[in-house]
mmCIF file of the N, C-alpha and C atoms, coordinates in Angstrom:
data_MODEL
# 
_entry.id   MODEL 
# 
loop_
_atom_site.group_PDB 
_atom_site.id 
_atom_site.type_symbol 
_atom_site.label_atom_id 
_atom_site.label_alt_id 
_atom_site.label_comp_id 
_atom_site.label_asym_id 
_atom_site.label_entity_id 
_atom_site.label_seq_id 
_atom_site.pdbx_PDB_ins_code 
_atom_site.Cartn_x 
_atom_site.Cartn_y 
_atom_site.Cartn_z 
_atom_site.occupancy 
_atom_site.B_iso_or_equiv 
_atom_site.pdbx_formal_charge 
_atom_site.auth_seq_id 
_atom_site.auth_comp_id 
_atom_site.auth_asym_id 
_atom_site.auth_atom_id 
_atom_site.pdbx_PDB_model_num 
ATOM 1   N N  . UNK A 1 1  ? -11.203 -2.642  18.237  1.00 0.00 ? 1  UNK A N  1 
ATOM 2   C CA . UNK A 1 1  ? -9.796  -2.391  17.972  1.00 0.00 ? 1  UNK A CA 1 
ATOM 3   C C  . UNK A 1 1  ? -9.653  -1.740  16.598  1.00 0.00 ? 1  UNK A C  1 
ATOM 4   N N  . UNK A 1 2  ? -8.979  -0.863  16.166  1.00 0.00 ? 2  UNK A N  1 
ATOM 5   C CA . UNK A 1 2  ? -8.737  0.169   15.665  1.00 0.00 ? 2  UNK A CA 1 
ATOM 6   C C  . UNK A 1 2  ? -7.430  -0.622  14.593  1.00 0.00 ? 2  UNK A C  1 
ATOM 7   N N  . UNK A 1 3  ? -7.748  -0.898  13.167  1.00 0.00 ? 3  UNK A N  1 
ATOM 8   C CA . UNK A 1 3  ? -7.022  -1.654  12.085  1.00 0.00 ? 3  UNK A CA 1 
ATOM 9   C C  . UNK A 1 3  ? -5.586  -0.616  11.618  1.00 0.00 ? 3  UNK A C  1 
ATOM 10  N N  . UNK A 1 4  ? -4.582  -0.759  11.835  1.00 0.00 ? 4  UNK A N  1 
ATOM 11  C CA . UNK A 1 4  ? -3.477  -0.039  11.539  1.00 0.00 ? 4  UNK A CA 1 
ATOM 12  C C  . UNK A 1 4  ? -2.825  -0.317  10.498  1.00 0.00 ? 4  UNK A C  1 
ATOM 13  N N  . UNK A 1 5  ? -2.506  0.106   9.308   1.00 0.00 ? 5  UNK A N  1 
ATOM 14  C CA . UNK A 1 5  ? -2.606  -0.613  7.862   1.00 0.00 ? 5  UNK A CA 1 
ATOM 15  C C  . UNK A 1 5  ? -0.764  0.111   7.921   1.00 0.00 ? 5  UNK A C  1 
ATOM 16  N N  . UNK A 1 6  ? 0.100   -0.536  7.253   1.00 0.00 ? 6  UNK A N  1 
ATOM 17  C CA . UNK A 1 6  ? 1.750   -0.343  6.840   1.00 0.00 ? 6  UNK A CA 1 
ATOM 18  C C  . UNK A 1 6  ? 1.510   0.198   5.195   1.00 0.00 ? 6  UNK A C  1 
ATOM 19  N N  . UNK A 1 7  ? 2.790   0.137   4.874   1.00 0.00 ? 7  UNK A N  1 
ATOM 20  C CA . UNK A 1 7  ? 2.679   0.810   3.289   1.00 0.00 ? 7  UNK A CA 1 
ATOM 21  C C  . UNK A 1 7  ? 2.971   -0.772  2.701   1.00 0.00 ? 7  UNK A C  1 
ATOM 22  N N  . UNK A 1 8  ? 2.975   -0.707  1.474   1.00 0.00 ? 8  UNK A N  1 
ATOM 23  C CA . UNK A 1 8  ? 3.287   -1.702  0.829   1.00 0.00 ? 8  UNK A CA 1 
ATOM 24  C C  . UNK A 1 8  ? 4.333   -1.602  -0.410  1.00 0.00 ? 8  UNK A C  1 
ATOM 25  N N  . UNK A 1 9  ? 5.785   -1.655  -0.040  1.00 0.00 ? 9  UNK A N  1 
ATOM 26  C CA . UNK A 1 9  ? 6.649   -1.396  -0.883  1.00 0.00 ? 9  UNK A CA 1 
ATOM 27  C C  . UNK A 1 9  ? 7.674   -2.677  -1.352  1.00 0.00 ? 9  UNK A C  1 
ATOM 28  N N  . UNK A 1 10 ? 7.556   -2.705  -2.605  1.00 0.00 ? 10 UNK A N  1 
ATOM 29  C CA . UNK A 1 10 ? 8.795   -4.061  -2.899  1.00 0.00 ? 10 UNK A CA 1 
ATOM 30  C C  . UNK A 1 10 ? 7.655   -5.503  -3.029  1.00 0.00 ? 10 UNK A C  1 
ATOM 31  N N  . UNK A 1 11 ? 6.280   -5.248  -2.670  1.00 0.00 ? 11 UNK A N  1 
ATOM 32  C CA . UNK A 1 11 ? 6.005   -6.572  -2.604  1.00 0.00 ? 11 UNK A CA 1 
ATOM 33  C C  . UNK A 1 11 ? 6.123   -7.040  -1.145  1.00 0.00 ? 11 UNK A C  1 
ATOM 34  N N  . UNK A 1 12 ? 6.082   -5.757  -0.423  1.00 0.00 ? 12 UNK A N  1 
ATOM 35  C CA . UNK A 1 12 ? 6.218   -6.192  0.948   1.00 0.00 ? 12 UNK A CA 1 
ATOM 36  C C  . UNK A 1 12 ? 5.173   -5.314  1.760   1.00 0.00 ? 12 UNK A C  1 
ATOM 37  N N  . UNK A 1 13 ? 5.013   -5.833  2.952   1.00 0.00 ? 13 UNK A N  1 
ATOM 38  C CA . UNK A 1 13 ? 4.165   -4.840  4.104   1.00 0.00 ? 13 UNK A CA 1 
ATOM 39  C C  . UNK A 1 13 ? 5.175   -4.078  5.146   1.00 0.00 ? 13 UNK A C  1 
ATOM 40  N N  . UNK A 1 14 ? 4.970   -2.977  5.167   1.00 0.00 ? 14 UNK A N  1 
ATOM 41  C CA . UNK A 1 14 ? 6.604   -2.185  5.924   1.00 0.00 ? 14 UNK A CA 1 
ATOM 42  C C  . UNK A 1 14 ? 5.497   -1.502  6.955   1.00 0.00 ? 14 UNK A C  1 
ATOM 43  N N  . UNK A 1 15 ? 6.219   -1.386  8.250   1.00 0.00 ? 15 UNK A N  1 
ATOM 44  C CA . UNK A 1 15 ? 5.729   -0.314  9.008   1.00 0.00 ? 15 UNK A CA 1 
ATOM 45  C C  . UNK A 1 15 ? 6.241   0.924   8.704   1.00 0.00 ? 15 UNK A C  1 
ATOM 46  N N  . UNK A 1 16 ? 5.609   1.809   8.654   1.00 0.00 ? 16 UNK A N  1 
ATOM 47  C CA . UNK A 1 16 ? 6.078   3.432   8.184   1.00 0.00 ? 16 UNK A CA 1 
ATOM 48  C C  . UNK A 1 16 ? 6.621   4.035   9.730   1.00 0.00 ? 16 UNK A C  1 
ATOM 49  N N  . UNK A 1 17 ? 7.991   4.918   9.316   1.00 0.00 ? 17 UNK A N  1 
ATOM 50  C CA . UNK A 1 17 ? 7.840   5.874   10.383  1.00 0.00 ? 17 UNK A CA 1 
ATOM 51  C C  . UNK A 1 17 ? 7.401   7.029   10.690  1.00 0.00 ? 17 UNK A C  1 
ATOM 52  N N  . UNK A 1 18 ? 6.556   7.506   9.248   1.00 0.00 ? 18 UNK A N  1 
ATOM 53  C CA . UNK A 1 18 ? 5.892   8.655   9.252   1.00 0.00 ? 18 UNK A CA 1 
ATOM 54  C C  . UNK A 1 18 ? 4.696   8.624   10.229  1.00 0.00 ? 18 UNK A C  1 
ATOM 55  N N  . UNK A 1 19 ? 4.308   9.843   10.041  1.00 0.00 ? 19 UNK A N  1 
ATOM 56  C CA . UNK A 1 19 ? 2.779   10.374  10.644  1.00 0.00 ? 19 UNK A CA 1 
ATOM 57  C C  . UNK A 1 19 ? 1.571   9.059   10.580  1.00 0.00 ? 19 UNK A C  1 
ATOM 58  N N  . UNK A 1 20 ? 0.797   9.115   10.836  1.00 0.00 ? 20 UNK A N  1 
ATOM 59  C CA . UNK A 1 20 ? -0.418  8.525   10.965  1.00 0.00 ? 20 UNK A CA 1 
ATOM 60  C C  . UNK A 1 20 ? -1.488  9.694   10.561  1.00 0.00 ? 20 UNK A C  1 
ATOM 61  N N  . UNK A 1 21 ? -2.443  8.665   10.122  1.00 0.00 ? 21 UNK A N  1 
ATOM 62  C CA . UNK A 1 21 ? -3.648  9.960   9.688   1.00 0.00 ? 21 UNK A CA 1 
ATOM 63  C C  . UNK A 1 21 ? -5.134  8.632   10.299  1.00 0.00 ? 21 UNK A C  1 
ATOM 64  N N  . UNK A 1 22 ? -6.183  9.065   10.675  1.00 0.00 ? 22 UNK A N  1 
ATOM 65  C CA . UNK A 1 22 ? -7.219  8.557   10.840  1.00 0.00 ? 22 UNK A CA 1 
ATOM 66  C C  . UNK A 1 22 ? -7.969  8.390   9.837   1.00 0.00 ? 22 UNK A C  1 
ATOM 67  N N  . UNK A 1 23 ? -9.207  7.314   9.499   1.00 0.00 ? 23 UNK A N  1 
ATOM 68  C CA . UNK A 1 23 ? -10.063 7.424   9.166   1.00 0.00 ? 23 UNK A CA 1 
ATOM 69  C C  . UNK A 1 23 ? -11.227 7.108   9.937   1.00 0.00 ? 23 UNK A C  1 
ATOM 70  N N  . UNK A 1 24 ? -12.212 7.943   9.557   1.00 0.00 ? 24 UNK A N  1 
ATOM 71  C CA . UNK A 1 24 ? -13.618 7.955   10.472  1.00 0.00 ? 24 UNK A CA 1 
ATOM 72  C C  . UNK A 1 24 ? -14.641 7.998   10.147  1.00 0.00 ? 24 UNK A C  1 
ATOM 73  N N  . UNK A 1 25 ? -15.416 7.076   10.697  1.00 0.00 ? 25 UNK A N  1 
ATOM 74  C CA . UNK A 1 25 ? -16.711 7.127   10.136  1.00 0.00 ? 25 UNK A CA 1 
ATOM 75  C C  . UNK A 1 25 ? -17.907 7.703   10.138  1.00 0.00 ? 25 UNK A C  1 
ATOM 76  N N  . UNK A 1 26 ? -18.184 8.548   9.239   1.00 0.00 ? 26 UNK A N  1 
ATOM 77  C CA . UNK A 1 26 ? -18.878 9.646   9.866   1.00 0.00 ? 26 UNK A CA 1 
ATOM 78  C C  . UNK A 1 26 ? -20.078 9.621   10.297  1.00 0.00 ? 26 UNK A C  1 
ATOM 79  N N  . UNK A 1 27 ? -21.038 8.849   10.140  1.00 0.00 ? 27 UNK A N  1 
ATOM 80  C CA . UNK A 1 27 ? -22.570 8.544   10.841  1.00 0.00 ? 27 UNK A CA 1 
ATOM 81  C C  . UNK A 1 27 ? -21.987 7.909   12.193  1.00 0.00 ? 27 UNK A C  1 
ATOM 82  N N  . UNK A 1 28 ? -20.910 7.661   12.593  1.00 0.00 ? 28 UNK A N  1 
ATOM 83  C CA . UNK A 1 28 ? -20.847 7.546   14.295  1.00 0.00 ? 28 UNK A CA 1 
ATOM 84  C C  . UNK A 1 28 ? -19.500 8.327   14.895  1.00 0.00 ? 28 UNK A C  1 
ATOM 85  N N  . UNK A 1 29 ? -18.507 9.007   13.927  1.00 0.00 ? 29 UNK A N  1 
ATOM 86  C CA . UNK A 1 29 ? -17.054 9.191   14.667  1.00 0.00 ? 29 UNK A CA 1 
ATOM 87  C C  . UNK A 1 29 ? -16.208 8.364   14.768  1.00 0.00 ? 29 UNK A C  1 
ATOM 88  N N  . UNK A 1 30 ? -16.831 7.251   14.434  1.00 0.00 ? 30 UNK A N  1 
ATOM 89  C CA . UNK A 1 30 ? -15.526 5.961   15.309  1.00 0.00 ? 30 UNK A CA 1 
ATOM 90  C C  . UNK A 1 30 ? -14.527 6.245   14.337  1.00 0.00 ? 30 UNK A C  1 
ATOM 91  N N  . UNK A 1 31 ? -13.214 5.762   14.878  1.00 0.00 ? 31 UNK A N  1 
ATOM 92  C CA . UNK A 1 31 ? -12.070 5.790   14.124  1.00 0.00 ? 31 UNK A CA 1 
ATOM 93  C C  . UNK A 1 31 ? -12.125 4.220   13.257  1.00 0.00 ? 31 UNK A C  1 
ATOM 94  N N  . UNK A 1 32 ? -12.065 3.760   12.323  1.00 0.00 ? 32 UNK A N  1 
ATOM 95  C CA . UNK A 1 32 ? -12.132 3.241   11.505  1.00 0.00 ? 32 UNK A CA 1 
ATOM 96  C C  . UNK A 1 32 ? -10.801 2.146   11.421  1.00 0.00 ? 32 UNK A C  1 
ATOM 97  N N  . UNK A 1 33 ? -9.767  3.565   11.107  1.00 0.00 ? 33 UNK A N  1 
ATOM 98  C CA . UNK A 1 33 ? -8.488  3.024   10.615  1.00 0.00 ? 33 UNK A CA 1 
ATOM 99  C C  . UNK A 1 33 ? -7.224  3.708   10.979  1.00 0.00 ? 33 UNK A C  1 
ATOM 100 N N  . UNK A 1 34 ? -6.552  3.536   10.993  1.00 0.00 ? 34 UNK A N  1 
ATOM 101 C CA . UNK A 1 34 ? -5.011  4.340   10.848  1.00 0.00 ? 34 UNK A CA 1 
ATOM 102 C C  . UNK A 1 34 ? -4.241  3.915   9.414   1.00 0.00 ? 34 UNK A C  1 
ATOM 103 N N  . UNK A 1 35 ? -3.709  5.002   9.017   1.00 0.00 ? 35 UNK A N  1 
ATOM 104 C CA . UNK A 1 35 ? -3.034  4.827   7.536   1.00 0.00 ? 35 UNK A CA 1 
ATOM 105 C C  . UNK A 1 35 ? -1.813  5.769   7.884   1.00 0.00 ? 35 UNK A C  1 
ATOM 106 N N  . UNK A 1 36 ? -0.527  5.431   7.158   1.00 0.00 ? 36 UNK A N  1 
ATOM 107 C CA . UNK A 1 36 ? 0.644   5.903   7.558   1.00 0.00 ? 36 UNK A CA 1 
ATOM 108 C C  . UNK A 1 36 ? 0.890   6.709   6.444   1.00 0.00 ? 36 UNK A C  1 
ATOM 109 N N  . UNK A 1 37 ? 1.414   8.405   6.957   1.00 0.00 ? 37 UNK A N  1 
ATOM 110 C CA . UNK A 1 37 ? 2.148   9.133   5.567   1.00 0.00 ? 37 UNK A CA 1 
ATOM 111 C C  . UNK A 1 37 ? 3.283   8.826   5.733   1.00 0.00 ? 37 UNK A C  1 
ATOM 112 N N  . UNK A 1 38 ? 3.719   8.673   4.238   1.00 0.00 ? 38 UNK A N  1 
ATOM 113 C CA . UNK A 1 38 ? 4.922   7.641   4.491   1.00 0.00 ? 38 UNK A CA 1 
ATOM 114 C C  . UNK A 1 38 ? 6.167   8.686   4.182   1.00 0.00 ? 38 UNK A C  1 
ATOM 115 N N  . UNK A 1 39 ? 7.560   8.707   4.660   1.00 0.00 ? 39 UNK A N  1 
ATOM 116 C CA . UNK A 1 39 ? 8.790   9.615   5.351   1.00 0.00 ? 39 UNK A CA 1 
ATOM 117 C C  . UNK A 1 39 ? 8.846   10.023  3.173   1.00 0.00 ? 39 UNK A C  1 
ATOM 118 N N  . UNK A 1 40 ? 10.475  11.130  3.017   1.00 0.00 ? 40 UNK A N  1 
ATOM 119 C CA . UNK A 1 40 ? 10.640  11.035  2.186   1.00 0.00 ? 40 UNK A CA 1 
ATOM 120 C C  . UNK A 1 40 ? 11.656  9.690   1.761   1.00 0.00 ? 40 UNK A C  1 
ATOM 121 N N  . UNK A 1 41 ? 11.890  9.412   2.379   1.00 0.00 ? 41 UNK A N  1 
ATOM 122 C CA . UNK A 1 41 ? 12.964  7.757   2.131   1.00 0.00 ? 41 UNK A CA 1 
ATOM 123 C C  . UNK A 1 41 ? 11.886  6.875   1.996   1.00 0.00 ? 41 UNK A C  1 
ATOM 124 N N  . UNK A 1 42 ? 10.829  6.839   2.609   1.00 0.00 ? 42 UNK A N  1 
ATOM 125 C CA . UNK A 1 42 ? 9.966   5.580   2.291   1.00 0.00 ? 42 UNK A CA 1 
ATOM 126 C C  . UNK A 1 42 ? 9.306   5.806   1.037   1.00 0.00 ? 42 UNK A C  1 
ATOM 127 N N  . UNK A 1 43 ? 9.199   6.646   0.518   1.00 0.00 ? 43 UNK A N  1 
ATOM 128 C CA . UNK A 1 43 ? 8.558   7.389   -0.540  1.00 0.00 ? 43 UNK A CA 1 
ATOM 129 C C  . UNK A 1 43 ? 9.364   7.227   -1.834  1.00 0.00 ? 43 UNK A C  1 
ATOM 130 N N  . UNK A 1 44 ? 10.959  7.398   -1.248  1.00 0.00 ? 44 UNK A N  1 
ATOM 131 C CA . UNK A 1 44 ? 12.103  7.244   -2.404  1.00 0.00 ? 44 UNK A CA 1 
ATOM 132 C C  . UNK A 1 44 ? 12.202  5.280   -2.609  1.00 0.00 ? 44 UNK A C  1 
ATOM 133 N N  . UNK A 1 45 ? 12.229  4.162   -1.306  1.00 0.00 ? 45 UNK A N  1 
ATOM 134 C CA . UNK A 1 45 ? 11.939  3.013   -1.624  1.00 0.00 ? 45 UNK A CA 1 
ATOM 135 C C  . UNK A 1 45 ? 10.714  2.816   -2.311  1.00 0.00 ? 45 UNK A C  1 
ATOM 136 N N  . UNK A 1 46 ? 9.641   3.532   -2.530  1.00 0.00 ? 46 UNK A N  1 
ATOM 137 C CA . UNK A 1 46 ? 8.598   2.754   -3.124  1.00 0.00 ? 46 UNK A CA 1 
ATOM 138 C C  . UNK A 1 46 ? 8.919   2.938   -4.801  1.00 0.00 ? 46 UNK A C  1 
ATOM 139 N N  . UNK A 1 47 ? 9.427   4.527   -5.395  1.00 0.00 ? 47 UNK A N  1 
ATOM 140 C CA . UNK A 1 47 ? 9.351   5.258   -6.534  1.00 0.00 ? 47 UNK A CA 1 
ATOM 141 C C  . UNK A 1 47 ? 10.261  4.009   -6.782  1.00 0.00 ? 47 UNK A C  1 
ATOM 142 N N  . UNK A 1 48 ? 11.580  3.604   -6.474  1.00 0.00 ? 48 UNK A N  1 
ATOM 143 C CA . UNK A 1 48 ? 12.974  2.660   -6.777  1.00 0.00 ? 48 UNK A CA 1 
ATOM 144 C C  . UNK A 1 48 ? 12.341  1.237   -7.154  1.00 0.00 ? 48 UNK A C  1 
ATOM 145 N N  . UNK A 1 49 ? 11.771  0.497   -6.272  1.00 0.00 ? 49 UNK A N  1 
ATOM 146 C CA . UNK A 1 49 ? 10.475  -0.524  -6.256  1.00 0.00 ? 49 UNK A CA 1 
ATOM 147 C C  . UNK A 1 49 ? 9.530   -0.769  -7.301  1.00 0.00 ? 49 UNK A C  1 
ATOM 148 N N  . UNK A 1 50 ? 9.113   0.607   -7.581  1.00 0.00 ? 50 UNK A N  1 
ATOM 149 C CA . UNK A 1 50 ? 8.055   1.023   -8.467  1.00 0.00 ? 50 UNK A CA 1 
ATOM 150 C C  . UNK A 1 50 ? 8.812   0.583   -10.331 1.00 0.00 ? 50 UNK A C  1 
ATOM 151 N N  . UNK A 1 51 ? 9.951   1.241   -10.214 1.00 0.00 ? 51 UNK A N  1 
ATOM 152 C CA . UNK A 1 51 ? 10.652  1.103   -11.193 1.00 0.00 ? 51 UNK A CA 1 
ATOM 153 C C  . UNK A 1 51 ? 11.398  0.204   -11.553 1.00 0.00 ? 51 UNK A C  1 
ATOM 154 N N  . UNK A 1 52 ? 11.523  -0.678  -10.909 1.00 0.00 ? 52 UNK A N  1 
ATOM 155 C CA . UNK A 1 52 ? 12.383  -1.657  -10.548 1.00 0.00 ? 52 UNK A CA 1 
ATOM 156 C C  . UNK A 1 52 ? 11.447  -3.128  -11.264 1.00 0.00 ? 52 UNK A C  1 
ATOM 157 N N  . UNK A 1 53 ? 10.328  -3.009  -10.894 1.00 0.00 ? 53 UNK A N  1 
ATOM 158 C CA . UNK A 1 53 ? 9.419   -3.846  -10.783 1.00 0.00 ? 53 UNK A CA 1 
ATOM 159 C C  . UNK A 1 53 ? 8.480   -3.894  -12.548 1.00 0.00 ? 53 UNK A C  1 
ATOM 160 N N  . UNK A 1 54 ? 8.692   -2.349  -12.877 1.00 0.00 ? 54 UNK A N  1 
ATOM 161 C CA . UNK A 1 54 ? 7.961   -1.726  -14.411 1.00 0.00 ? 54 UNK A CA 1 
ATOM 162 C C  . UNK A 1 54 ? 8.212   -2.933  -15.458 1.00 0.00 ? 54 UNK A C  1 
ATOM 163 N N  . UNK A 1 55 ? 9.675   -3.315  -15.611 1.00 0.00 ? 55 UNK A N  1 
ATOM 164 C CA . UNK A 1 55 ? 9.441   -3.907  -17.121 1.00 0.00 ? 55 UNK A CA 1 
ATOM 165 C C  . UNK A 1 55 ? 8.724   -5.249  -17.262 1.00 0.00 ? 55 UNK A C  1 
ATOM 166 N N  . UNK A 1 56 ? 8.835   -5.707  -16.039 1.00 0.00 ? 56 UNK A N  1 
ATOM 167 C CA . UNK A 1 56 ? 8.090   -6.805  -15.732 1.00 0.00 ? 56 UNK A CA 1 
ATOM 168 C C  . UNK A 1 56 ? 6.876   -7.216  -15.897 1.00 0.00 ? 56 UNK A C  1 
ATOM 169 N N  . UNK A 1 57 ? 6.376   -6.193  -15.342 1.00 0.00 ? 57 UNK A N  1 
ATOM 170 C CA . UNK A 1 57 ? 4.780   -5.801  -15.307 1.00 0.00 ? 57 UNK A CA 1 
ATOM 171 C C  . UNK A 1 57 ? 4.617   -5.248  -16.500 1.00 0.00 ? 57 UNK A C  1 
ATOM 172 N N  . UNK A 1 58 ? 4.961   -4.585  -17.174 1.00 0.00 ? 58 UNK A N  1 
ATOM 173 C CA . UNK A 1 58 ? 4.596   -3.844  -18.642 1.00 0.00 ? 58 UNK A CA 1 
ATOM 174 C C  . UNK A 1 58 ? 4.303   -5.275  -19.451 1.00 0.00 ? 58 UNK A C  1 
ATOM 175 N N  . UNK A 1 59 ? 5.206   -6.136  -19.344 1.00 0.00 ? 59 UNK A N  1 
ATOM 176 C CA . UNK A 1 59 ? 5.379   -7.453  -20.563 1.00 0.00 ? 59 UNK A CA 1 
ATOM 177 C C  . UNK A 1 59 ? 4.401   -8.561  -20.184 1.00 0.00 ? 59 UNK A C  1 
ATOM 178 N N  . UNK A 1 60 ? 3.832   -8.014  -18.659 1.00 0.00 ? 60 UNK A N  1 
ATOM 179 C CA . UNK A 1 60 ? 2.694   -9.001  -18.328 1.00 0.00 ? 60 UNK A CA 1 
ATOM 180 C C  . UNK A 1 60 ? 1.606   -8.916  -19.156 1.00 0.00 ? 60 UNK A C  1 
ATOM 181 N N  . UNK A 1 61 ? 0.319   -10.144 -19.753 1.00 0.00 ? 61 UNK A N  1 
ATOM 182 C CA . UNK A 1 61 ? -0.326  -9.859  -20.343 1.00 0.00 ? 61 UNK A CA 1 
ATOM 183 C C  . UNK A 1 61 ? -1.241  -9.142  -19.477 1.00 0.00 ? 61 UNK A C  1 
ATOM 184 N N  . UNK A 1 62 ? -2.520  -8.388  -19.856 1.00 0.00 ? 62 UNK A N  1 
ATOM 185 C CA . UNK A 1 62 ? -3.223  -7.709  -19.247 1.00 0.00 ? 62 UNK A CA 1 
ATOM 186 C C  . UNK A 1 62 ? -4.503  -8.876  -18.140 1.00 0.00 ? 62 UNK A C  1 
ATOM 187 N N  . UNK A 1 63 ? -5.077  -9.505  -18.864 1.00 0.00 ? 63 UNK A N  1 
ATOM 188 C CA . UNK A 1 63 ? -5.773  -10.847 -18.198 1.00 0.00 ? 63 UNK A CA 1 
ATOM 189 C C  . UNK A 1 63 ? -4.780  -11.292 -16.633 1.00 0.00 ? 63 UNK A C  1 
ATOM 190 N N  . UNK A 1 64 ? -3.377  -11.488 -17.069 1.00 0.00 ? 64 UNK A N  1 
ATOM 191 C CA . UNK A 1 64 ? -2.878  -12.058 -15.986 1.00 0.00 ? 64 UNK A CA 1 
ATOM 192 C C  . UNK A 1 64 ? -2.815  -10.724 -15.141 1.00 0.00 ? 64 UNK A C  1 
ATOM 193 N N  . UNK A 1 65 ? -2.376  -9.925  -15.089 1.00 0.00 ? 65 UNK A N  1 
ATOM 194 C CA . UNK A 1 65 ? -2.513  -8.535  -14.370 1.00 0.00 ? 65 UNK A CA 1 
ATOM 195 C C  . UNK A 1 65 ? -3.393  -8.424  -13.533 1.00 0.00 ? 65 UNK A C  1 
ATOM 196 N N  . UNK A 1 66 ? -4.612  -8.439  -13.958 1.00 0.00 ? 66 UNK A N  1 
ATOM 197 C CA . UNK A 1 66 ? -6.228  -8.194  -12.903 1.00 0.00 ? 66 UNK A CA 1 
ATOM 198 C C  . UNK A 1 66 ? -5.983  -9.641  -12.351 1.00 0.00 ? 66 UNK A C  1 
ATOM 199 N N  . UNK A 1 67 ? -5.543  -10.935 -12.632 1.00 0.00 ? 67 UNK A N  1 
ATOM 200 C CA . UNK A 1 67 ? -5.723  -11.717 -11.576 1.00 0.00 ? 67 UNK A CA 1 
ATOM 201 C C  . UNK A 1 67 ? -5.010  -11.524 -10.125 1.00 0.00 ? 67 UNK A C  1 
ATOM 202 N N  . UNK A 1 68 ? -3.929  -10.909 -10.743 1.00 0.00 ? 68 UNK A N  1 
ATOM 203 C CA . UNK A 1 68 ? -2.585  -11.165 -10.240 1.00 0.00 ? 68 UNK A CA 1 
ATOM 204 C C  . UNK A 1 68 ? -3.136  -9.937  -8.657  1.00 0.00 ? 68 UNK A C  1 
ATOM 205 N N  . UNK A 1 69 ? -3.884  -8.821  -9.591  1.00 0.00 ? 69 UNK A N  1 
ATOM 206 C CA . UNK A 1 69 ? -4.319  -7.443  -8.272  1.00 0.00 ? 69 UNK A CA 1 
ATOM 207 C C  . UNK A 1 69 ? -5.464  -8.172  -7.579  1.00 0.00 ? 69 UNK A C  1 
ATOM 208 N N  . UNK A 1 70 ? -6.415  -9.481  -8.031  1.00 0.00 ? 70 UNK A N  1 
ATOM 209 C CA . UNK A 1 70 ? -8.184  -9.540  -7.706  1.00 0.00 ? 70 UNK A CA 1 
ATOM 210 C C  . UNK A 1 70 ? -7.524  -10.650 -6.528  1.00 0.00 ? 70 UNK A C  1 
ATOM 211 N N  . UNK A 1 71 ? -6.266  -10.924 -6.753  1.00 0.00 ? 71 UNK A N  1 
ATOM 212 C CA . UNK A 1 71 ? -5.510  -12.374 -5.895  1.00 0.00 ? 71 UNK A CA 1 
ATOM 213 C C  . UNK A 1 71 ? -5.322  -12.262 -4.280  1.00 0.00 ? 71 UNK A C  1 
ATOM 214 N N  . UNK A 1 72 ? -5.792  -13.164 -3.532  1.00 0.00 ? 72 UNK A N  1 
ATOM 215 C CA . UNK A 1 72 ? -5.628  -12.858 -2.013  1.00 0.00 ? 72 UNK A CA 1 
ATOM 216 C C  . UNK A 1 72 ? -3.942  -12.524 -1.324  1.00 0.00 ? 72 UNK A C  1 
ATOM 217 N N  . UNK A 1 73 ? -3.034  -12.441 -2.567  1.00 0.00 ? 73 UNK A N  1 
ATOM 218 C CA . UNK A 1 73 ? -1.832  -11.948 -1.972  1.00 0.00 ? 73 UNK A CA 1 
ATOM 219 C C  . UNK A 1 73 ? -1.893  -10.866 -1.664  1.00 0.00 ? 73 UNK A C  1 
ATOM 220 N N  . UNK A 1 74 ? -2.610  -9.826  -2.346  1.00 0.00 ? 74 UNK A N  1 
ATOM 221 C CA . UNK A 1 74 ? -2.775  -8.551  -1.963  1.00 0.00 ? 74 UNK A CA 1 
ATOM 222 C C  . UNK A 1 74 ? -3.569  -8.151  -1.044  1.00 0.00 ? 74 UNK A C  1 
ATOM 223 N N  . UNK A 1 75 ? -4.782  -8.787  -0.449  1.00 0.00 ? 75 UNK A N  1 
ATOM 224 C CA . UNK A 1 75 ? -5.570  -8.418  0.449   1.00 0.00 ? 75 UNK A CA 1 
ATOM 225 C C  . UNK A 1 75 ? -5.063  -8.923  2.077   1.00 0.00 ? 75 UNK A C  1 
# 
C-alpha cells in the first residue's frame, strides 16, 4: 500500500486539494509515496500559520526547539 502524506498547516495534518506528485524508488520503480502540491489558498493558510505562529517560536529557547522538532508529535 502506497503511504499518502497531507500538508501540515497550523499544527495540523490537512488533506490537500491540489495535485499529487509520486515518489519512486529507483532500484525497483515502486511508488513509494504520494505527496500533495498544495492549491494557492493552501499555500496562503500555511504563509498566515507560518506567521502567526513566528513570535512564539522566535522567543523559544533554541534547546527547547530541536526537542520540540526530534518529538513524536511531529512524526
Amino acid at each position: 500500500m502506497v503511504q499518502e502524506y497531507g500538508l501540515f498547516i497550523g499544527g495540523k495534518w490537512k488533506k490537500s486539494e491540489g495535485k499529487r506528485f509520486e515518489t519512486i524508488n529507483p532500484a525497483t520503480g515502486e511508488v513509494l509515496a504520494t505527496f500533495p502540491s498544495a492549491t494557492k489558498e493552501e499555500l496562503g493558510d500555511a504563509v498566515r500559520a507560518a506567521k502567526g505562529a513566528f513570535e512564539r517560536w522566535r522567543k523559544t529557547p533554541a534547546p527547547r526547539r530541536g526537542e520540540m522538532l526530534l518529538s513524536d508529535r511531529f512524526l
